[in-house]
LUMPAMAR-564346 format. One record per residue (C-alpha): y, z, x; residue in one letter. Coordinates in steps of 0.001 Angstrom, whole numbers, plus 524288, in hexadecimal, padded with zeros to 5 digits. Each point is the difference from the previous one (the first is absolute). Layout:
BEGIN
YZXA...
This chain:
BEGIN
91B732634331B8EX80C7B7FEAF809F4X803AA807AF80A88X80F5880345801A9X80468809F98088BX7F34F8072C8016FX7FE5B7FF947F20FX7F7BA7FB0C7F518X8036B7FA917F57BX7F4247FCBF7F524X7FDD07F7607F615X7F4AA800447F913X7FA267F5D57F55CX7FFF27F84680DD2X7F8E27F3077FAF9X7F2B47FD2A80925X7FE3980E4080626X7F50B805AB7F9CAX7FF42803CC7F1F9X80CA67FE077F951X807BF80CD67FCF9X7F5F58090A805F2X7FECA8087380C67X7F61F8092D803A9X7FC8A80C7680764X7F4A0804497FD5DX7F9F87FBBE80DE9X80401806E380C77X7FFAE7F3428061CX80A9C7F6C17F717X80D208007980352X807F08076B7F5A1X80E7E7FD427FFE8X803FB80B807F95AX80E40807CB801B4X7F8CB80A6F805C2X7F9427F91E80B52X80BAE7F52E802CBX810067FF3B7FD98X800777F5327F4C9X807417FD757F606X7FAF27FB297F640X806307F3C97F674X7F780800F47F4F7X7F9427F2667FA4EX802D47F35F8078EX809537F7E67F894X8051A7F74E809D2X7FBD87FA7E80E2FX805F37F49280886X805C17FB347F19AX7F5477FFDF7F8E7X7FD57807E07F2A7X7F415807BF7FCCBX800178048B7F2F4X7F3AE808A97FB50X7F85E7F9B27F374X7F53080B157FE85X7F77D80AF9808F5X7FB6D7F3FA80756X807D07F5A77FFBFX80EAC7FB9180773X806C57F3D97FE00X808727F9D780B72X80B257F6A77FB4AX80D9C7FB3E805C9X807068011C7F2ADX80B6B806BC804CEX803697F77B80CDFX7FC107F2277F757X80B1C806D27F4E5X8097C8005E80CB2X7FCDE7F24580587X801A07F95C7F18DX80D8980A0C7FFDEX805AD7FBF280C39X7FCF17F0087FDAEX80616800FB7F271X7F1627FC5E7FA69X7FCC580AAA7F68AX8023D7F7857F592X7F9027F2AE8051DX7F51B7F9487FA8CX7F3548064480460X7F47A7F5C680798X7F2FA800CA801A4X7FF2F7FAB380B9DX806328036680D8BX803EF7F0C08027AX802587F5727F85AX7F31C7F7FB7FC4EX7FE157F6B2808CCX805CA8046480CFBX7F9087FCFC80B74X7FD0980B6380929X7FD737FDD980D57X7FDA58096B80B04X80A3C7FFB880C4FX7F8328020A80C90X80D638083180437X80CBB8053F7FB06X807DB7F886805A1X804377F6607F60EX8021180C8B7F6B0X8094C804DE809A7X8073F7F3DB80055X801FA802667F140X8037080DF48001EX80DC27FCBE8012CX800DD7F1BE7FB76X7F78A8026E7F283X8046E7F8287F624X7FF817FF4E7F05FX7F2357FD69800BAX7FD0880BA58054EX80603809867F9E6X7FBA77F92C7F105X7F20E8032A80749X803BE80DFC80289X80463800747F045X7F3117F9467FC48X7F89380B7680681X80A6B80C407FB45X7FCE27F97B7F1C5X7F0C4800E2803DEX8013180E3780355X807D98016C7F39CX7F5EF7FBA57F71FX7F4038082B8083FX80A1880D3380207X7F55A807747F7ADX7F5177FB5D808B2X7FA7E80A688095CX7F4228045C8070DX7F7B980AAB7FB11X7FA7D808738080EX7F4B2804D87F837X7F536809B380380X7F26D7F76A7FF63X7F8808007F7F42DX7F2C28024F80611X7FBCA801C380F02X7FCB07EEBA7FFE1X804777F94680AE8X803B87F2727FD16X8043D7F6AA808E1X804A67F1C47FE55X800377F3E9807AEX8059C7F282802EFX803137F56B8094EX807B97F4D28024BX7F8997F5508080BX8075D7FB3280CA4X80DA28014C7F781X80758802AB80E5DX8049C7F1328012BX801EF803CD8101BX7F29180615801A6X7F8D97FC0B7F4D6X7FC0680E038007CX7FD14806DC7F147X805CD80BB87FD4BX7FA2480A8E7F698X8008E80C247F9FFX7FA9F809C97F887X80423809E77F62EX7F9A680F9A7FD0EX80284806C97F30FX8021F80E0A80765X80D2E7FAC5806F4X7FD817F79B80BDCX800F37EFF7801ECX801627F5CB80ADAX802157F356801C5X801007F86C80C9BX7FE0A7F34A80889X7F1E87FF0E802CFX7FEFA7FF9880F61X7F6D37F5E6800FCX7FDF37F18F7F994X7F7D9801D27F529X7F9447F2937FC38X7FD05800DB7F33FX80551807F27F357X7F4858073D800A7X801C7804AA80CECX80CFB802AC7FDEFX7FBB980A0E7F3B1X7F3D480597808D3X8087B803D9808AEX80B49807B27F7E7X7F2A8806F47F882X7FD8B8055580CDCX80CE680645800F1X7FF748049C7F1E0X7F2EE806C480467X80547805CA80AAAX80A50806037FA52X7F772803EB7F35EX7F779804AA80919X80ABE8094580909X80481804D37F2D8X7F275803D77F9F7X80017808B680DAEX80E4D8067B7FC1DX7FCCA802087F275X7F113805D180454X8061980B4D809E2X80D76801B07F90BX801AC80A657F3C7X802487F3BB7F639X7F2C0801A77FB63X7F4D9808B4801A4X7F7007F5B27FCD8X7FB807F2FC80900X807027F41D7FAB3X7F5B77F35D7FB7AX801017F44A80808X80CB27FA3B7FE42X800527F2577F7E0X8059A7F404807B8X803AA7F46F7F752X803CA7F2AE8059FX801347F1B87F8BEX7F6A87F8C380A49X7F1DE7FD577FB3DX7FD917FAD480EE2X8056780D8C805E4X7F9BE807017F5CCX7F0C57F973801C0X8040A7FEDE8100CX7FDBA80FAE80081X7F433800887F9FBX7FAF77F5548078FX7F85A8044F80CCAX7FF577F33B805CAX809127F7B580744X802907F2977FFD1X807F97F4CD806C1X80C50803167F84BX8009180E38801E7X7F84B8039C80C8DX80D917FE6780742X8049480BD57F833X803C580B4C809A9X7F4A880B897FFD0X80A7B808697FA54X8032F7FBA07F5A4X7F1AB801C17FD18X8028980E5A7FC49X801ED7FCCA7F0D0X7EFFC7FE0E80080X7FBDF80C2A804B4X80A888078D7F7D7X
């Protein structure tokens, strides 16, 4: 919803705000954006927002997709009719990380053939996936599912881990961890005790929202580390993990 001139304008089907397609007023107490209580006008289904697509596949169910602006890109480059890749660079390229832009501004006016057959490489990439697109699909059941992974000390400055976690209801992260973790398995303990925490937060959204009128079961964390895994279950401390910060400790008691 925008605001123009003291107006509203509405779209509905708004992907992430609360059931898709449906509003209610049935409590005193919910906010009912209805002609008769605001101006709006109203646009009918969402279609298109910030250039992407949404196109509706059932009740339930909207697909996002850049089919339109890829069409334009491949259009404008004289592409439409290039080979199609399955890969956004050539195999074999070497991909480092810049610690600032400044040698990419250097080349922003100085690029050279090299750069631009790298540009093609990844219009004929988005050629071959222009059919690809994210659905955003009511859940199948009330489960919360949640999973995890870690890379140990991959920050070559740091040697700090970064990790991440993914939720099937629409939420993910994945971050530098801020402290030196000294083994892969601390690394993973400590991204399970984000995923808990945010399992945990939504649990609490889902529990006083009207999503469900039922309590949601425990949500189901899933990581790749043994270590991690037998680490929570395990009261005791050792020499290898007693260093571990007390709050991290949170996963046992969850």
């Amino acid at each position: 919803m925008t605001i123009r001139g003291g107006h509203y304008k509405l779209n509905y089907d708004m992907p992430g705000v609360g059931p898709i397609g449906t509003t209610s007023c049935q409590s005193p107490s919910e906010l009912c954006l209805t002609k008769e209580c605001f101006d709006i006008v109203d646009l009918g289904p969402l279609t298109t927002l910030l250039g992407v697509e949404f196109e509706r596949k059932s009740e339930h169910s909207i697909i996002m997709h850049q089919r339109p602006y890829i069409k334009k890109l491949l259009k404008e480059y004289g592409l439409e009719k290039t080979v199609r890749v399955t890969v956004p660079l050539p195999v074999g390229t070497t991909i480092e990380c810049t610690k600032d832009n400044s040698e990419l501004i250097e080349l922003y006016n100085a690029f050279g053939i090299k750069h631009v057959n790298f540009l093609k490489q990844v219009l004929r990439y988005l050629w071959s996936t222009i059919d690809y697109g994210i659905d955003l699909g009511a859940c199948r059941d009330d489960a919360i599912d949640c999973y995890t992974d870690a890379s140990w000390a991959s920050d070559r400055d740091t040697r700090k881990s970064f990790g991440g976690y993914i939720v099937l209801v629409g939420c993910w992260n994945c971050k530098k961890q801020s402290v030196v973790a000294l083994s892969t398995m601390e690394a993973e303990y400590m991204v399970l005790v984000n995923a808990a925490k945010e399992a945990h937060w939504l649990c609490q959204v889902f529990d006083n929202s009207i999503v469900s009128d039922q309590k949601h079961a425990a949500p189901m964390i899933f990581t790749d580390s043994m270590s991690a895994m037998y680490f929570t279950k395990n009261p005791v401390e050792n020499v290898r993990s007693k260093h571990i910060d007390i709050k991290y400790h949170f996963l046992k008691d969850s």
